[in-house]
TORKOL-4160 file (C-alpha; in steps of 0.2 Angstrom, whole numbers, padded with zeros to 4 digits, m for minus):
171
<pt num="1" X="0647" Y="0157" Z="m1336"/>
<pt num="2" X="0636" Y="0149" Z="m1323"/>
<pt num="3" X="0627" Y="0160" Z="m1310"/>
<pt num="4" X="0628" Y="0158" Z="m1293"/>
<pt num="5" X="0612" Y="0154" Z="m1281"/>
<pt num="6" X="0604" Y="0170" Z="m1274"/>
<pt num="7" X="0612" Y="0177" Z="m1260"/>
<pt num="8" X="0604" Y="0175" Z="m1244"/>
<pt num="9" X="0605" Y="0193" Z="m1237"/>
<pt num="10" X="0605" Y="0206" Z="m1246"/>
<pt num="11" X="0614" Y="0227" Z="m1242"/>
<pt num="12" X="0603" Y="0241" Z="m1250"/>
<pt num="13" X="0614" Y="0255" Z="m1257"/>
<pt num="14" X="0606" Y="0271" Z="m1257"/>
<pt num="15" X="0612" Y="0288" Z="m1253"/>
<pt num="16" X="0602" Y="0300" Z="m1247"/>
<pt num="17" X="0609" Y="0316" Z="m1251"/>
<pt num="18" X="0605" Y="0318" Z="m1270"/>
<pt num="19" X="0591" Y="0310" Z="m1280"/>
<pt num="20" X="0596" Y="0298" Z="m1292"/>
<pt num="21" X="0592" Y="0299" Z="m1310"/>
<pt num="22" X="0595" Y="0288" Z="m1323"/>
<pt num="23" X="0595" Y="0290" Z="m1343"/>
<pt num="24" X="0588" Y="0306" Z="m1339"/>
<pt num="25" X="0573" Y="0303" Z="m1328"/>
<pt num="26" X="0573" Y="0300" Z="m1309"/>
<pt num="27" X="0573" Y="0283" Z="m1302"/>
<pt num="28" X="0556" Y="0279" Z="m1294"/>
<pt num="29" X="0558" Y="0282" Z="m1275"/>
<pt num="30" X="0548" Y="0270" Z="m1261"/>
<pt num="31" X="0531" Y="0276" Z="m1257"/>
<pt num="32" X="0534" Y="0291" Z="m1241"/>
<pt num="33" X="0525" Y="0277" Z="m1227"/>
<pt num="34" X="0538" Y="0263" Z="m1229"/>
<pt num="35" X="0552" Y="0266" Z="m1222"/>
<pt num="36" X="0568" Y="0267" Z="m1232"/>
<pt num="37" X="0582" Y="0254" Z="m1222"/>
<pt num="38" X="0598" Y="0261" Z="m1220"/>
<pt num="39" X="0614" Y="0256" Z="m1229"/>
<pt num="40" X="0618" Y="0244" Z="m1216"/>
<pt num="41" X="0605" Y="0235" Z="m1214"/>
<pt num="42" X="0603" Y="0217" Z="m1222"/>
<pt num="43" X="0587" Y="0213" Z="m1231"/>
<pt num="44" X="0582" Y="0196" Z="m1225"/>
<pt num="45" X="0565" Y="0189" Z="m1234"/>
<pt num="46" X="0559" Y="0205" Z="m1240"/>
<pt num="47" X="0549" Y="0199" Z="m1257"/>
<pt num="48" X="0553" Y="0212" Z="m1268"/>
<pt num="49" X="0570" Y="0210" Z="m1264"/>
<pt num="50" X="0569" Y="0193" Z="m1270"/>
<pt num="51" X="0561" Y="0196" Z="m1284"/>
<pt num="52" X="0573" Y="0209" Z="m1290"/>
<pt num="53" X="0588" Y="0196" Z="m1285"/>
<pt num="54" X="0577" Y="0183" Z="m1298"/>
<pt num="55" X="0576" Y="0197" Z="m1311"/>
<pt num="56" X="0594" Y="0201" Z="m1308"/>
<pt num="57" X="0600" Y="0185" Z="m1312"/>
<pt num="58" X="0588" Y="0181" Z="m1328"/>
<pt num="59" X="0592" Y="0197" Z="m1334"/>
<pt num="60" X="0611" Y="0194" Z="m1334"/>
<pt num="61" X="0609" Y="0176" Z="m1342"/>
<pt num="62" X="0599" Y="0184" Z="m1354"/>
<pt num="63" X="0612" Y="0199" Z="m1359"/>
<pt num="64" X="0626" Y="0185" Z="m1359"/>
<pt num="65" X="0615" Y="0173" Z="m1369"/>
<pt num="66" X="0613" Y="0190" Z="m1383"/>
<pt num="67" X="0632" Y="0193" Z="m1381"/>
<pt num="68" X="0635" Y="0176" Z="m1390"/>
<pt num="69" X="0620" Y="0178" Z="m1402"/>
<pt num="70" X="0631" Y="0196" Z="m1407"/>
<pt num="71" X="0646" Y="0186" Z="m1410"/>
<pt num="72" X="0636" Y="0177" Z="m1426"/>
<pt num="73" X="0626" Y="0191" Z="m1431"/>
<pt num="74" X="0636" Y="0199" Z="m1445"/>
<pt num="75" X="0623" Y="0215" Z="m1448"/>
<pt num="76" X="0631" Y="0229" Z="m1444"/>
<pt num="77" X="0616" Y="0240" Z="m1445"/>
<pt num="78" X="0610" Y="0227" Z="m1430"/>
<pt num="79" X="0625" Y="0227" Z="m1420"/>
<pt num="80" X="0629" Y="0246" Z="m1420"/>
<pt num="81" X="0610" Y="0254" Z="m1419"/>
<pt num="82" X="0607" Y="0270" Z="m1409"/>
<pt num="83" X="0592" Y="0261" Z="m1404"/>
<pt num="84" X="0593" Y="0242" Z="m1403"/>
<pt num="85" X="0578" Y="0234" Z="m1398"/>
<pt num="86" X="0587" Y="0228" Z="m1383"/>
<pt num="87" X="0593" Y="0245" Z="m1376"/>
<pt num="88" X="0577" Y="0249" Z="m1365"/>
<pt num="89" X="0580" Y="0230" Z="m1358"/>
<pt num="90" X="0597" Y="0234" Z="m1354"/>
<pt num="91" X="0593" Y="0249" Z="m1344"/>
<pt num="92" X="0580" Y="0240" Z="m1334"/>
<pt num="93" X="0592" Y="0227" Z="m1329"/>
<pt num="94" X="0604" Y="0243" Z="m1325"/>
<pt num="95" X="0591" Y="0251" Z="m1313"/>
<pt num="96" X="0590" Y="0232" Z="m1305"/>
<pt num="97" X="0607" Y="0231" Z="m1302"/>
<pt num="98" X="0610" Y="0246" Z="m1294"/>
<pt num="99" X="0596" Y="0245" Z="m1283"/>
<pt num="100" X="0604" Y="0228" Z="m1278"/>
<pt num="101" X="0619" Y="0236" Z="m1273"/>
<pt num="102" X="0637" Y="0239" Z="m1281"/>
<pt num="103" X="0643" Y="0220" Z="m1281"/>
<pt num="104" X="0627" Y="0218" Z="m1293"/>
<pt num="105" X="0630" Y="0235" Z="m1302"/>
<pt num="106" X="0649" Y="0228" Z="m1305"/>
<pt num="107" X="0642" Y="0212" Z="m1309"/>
<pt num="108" X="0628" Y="0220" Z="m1324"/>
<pt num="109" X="0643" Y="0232" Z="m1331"/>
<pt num="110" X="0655" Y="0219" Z="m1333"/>
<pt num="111" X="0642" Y="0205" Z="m1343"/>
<pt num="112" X="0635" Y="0223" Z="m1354"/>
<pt num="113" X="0654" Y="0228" Z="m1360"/>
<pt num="114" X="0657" Y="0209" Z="m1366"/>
<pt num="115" X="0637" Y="0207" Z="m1373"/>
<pt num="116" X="0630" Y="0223" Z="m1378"/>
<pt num="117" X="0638" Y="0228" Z="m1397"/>
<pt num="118" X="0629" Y="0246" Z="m1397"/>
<pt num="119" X="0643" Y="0260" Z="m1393"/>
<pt num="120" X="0628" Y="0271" Z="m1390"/>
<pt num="121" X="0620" Y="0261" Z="m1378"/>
<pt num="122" X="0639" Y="0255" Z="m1367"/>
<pt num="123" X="0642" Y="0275" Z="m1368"/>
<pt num="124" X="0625" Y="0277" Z="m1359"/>
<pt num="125" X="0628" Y="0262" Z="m1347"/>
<pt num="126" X="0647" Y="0270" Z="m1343"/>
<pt num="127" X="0641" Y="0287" Z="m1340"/>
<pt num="128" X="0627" Y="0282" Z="m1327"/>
<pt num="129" X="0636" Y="0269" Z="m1320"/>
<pt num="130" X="0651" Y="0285" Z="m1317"/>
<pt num="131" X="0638" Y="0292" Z="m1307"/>
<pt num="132" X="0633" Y="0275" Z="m1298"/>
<pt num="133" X="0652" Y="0273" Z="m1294"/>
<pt num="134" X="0656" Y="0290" Z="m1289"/>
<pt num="135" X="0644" Y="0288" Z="m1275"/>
<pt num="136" X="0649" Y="0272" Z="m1269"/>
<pt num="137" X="0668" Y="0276" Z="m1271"/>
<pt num="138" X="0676" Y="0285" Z="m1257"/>
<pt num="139" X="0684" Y="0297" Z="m1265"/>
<pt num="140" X="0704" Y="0300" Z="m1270"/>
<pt num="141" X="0717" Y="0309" Z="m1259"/>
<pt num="142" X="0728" Y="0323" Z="m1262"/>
<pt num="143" X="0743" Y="0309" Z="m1255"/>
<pt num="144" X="0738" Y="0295" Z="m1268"/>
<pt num="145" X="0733" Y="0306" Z="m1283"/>
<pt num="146" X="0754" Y="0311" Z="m1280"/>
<pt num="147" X="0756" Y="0292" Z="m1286"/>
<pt num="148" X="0748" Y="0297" Z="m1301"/>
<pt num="149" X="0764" Y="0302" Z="m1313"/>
<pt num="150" X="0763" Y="0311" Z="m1329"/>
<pt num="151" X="0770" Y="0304" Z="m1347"/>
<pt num="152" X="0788" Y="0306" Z="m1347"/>
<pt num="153" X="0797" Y="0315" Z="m1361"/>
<pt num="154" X="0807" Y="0300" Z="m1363"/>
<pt num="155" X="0793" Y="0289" Z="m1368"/>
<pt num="156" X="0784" Y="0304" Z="m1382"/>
<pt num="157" X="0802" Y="0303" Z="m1392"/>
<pt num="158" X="0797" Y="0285" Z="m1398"/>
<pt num="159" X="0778" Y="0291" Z="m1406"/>
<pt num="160" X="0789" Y="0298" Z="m1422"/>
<pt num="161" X="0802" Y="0282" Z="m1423"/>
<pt num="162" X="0785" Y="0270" Z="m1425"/>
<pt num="163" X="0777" Y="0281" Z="m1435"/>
<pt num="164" X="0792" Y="0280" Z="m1448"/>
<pt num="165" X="0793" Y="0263" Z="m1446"/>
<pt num="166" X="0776" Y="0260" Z="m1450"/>
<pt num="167" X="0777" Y="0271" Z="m1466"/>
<pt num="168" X="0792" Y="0260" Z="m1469"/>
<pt num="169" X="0783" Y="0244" Z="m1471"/>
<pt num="170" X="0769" Y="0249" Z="m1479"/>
<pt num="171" X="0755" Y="0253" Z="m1467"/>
């Protein structure tokens, strides 16, 4: 996949009303002299700001560039460690995207479920990015959760029918 240029303005994504923490520990919080922007307001040639767009987009060529090294690697003890040696990078780049915002966050969570082979490690990722999500997310409705149907009888009938057929032919 080919990466796009950085973008030219950038939107912090930070909410105020509960501290963030990720992988257990709290996400390091600007010094209390610099002012924190609002939501709103674009970051136009802020350094550090740049330099996390630069470490952003490394990062992900990177993950995608490990994604089709797992492909090769045969080692199952390598693919589906607890602790691979890639999981602390992973998470940095996680902290990076969402500090970038949710169109990065999106971005990082869509490359790690097609790169990273550790379930440990994409179970991490999906429960902090839940709680990035949840935040950004307005939040569901009474009126469309009503959409929402559940299973129909109908449809339950036909678990036992495959079953049997399986059975039949041997699997």
């Amino acid at each position: 996949l080919r990466h796009l240029p950085p973008p030219t303005s950038l939107v912090l994504c930070q909410s105020t009303s509960q501290p963030v923490t990720y992988f257990g520990q709290p996400a390091p919080q600007p010094p209390m002299n610099v002012p924190i922007p609002s939501p709103s307001a674009s970051v136009v040639g802020d350094p550090r700001m740049a330099k996390l767009v630069h470490a952003h987009r490394v990062g992900m060529i990177a993950m995608e560039t490990m994604g089709s090294r797992n492909l090769d690697d045969n080692r199952s003890y390598a693919k589906f460690s607890q602790n691979p040696a890639y999981a602390e990078d992973v998470r940095w780049l996680f902290t990076v995207a969402t500090r970038l915002g949710g169109v990065f966050t999106q971005s990082f969570c869509e490359v790690a479920a097609r790169s990273v082979a550790s379930p440990f490690v994409l179970f991490s990722l999906a429960v902090e990015s839940a709680k990035v999500f949840h935040w950004q997310m307005p939040s569901i409705s009474y009126h469309s959760q009503a959409v929402i149907h559940p299973v129909r009888p109908q449809l339950t009938t036909g678990a036992p029918n495959v079953r049997t057929m399986l059975l039949q032919n041997g699997f």
